[in-house]
N, C-alpha and C positions, 0 to 999 in steps of 0.2 A: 504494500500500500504506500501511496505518495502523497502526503501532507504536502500544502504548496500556500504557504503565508504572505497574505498580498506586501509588495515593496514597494517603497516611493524612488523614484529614481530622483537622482540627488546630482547626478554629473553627465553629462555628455559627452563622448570619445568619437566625433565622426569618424574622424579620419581612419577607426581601429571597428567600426560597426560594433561600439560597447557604449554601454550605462554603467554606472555606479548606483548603485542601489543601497536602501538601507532598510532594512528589515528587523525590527523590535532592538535597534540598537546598534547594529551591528551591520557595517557598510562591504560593500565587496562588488567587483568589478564583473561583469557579466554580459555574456555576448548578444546583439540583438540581430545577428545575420539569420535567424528565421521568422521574425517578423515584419511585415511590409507596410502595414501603420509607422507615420513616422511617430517618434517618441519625444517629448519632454522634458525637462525640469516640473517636476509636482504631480507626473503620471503614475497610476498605479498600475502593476504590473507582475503577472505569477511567471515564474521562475521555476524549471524541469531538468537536471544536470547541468545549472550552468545557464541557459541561455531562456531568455525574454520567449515564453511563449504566447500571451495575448494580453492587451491593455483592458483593465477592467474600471469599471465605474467608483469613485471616490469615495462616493457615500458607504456603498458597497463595500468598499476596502476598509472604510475607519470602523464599519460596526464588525467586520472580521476579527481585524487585529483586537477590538476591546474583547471581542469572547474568548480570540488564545489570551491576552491579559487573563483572565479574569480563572479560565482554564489551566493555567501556570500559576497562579496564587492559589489557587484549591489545591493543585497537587502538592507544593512544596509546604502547604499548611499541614498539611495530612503526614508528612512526615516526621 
């Protein structure tokens, strides 16, 4: 199974067909040569080995990320 936690792209690399993405904290560089949407600064976006596979909707994305928040505070509460 593949969990895929929306990312805000955060950087731009044309010249390299990459983003910089940052996902619950934690930024990292990642390929966008299999999407044909152009991409952003403040686009949300799921991530599959590495590479940008579809821009998803904002709103979308922020109520994501609060449920892993909130799913990662129950877990490590429980421990």
């Amino acid at each position: 199974m593949c969990l895929s936690i929306p990312s805000e792209v955060v950087e731009l690399h044309e010249d390299e067909q990459s983003v910089t993405v940052e996902t619950l904290g934690v930024r990292r560089k990642v390929s966008a040569h299999l999407i044909q949407d152009p991409l952003e600064i403040g686009d949300y976006v799921l991530i599959h080995i590495g590479f940008v596979m579809s821009k998803i909707d904002k709103s979308d994305a922020l109520e994501s990320i609060s449920l892993y928040r909130e799913i990662a505070e129950k877990l490590t509460a429980s421990e």
